[in-house]
N, C-alpha and C positions, 0 to 999 in steps of 0.2 A: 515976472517970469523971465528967465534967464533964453536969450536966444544965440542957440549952441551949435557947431557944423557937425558936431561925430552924432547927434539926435536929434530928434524932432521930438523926443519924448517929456516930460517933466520928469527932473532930476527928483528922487528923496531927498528931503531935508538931509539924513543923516552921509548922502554921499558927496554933497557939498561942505558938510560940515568935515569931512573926512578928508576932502582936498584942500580945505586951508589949516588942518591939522598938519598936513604936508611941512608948512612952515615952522612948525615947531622944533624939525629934525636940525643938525648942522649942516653947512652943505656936506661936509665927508660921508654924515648919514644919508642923506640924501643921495647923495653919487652909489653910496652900497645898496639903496634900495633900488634904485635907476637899475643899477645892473642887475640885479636879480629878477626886476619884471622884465627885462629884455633878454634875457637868458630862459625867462620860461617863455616869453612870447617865441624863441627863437623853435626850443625843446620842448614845445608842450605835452607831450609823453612824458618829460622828467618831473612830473607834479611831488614825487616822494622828494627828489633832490632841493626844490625849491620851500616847499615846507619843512624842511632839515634846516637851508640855509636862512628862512625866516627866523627859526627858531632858535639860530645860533645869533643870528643877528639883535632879537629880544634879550639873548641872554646877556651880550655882551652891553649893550646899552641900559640894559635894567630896565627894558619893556616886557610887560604884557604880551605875550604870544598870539590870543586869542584878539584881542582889538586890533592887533599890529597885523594878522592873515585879513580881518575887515575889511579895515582900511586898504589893502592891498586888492582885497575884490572889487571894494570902488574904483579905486584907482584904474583897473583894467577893463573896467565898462570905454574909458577914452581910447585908448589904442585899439579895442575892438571894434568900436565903432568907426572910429577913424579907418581902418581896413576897409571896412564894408565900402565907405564912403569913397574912399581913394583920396582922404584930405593932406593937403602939404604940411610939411613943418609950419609955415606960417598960420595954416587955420589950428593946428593943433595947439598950437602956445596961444594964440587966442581964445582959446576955447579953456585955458590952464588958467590966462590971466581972468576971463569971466568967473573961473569959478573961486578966484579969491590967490591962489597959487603966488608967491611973487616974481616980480620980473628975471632975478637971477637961476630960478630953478625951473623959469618955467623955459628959458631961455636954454639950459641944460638937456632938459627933458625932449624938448624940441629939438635940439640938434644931433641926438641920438638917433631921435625917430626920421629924421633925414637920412644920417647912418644906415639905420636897420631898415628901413621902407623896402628898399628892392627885394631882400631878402623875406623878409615876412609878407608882400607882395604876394612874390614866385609860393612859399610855404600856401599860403590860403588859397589861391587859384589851381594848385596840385591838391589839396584836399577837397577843394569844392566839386573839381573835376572828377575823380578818384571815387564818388558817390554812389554814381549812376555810370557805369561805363557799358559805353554804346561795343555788344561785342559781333554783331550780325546782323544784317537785315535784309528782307527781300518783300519785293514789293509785284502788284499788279494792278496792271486796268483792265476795268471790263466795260461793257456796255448790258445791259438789261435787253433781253431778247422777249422775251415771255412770260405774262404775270397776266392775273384776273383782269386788271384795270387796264383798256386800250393805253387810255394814256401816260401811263407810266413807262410803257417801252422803248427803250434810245436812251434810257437815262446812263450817262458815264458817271462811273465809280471809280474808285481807289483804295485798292487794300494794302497796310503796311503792316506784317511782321516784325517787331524789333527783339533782340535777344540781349534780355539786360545784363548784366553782372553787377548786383546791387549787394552793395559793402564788402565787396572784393571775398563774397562769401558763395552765396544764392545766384542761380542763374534762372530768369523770370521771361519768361513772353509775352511782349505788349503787342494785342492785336489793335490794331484801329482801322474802322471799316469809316469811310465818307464819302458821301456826291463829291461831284470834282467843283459844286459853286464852294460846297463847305472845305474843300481844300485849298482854295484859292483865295477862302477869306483867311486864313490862320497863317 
């Protein structure tokens, strides 16, 4: 089992088999496929442009369009991860050359994603953000004056109000009511 920095997961057979396919390309191919996954990782909105310029790409090398978008879905399981992760060019070519990739292209691929890191960085931590946005809140403490149970009374609480704006569409209200030990554990 192959041990990887962009997962913890086990790879399928066919998306390993799909990264030393990689090698088959020339570097020129290479470099034109390089740029086209770093162009949609850039533009991920442009998925129509990027299935256009696969398929120009297929056409012009006399590939298969259909294996050729595949292999390209594999391929983008590593830079996604790698994102999540926050991993360097150096863990991402390691993780190219584990999966079969060779030294020159993985050497390639790796120092784009040095290039492009900041940038697709900033893009993922604006979408992630961008989710859930925090658009109000108001909050109180209370104490517990009077209930059936003597000894329940004196207990401190805390109530939060939050007013979400979930997918920049829907406006939601998250009440959460807690004792103040349970607020002080979280």
């Amino acid at each position: 089992m192959l041990q990887l920095h962009f997962t913890n997961d086990t790879l399928p057979d066919n998306v390993c088999t799909d990264f030393q396919n990689l090698n088959k390309f020339s570097e020129q191919q290479f470099v034109s496929l390089t740029e086209i996954l770093y162009q949609f990782l850039l533009e991920p909105k442009e998925s129509e442009q990027c299935l256009r310029q696969l398929t120009e790409f297929a056409g012009e090398n006399g590939i298969s369009a259909g294996p050729l978008r595949a292999l390209m879905k594999s391929v983008l399981l590593l830079p996604h991860g790698a994102l999540k992760r926050n991993l360097t060019a150096e863990q991402v070519k390691a993780d190219l050359l584990s999966l079969g990739l060779n030294e020159d292209k993985a050497s390639h691929f790796s120092d784009q994603w040095r290039i492009h890191y900041p940038v697709l960085s900033r893009l993922a931590m604006g979408q992630t953000l961008m989710v859930n946005q925090l658009v109000d809140m108001e909050w109180k403490f209370g104490v517990t004056v009077g209930t059936s149970e003597l000894q329940k009374t004196g207990n401190i609480f805390l109530q939060v109000n939050l007013l979400i704006l979930k997918y920049m569409i829907l406006n939601q209200i998250l009440r959460l009511d807690c004792a103040k030990q349970l607020f002080f554990r979280l």
